[in-house]
N, C-alpha and C positions, 0 to 999 in steps of 0.2 A: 504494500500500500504506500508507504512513505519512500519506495524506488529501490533497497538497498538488497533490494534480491532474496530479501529472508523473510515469513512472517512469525512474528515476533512482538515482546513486549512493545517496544520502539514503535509498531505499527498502532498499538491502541492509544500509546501516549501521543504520535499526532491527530487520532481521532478527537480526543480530549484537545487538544491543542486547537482544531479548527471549532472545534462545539464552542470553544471562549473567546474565537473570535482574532485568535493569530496564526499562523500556518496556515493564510488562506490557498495559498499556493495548490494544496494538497484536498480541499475541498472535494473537485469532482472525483477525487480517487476515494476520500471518506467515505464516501457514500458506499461501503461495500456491500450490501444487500441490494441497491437501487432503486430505494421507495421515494428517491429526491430528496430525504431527510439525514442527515447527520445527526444520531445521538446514541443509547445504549445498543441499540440493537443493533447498530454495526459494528461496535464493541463488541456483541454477543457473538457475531458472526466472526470475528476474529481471532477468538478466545476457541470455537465450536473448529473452525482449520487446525487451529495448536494444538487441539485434543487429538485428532486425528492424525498428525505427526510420530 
């Protein structure tokens, strides 16, 4: 999500990062579910890939 080739902690912490309103850069990747919404549950879907690792 945040580019660096891994998903990873580092991927939820810039979801959290765009949800506050900095990292906007990273926005249209936040969205990883694609309900057009940034908040937990693209946390949830990111946390749900890690498990599966």
């Amino acid at each position: 999500m945040n580019g660096d080739g891994a998903v990873d902690v580092a991927d939820i912490a810039t979801i959290i990062d765009v949800m506050a309103g900095s990292s906007l850069q990273y926005k249209d990747k936040a969205d990883v579910n694609g309900d057009y919404t940034v908040d937990v549950a693209d946390i949830a879907s990111v946390i749900d890939v890690m498990a599966e690792m």
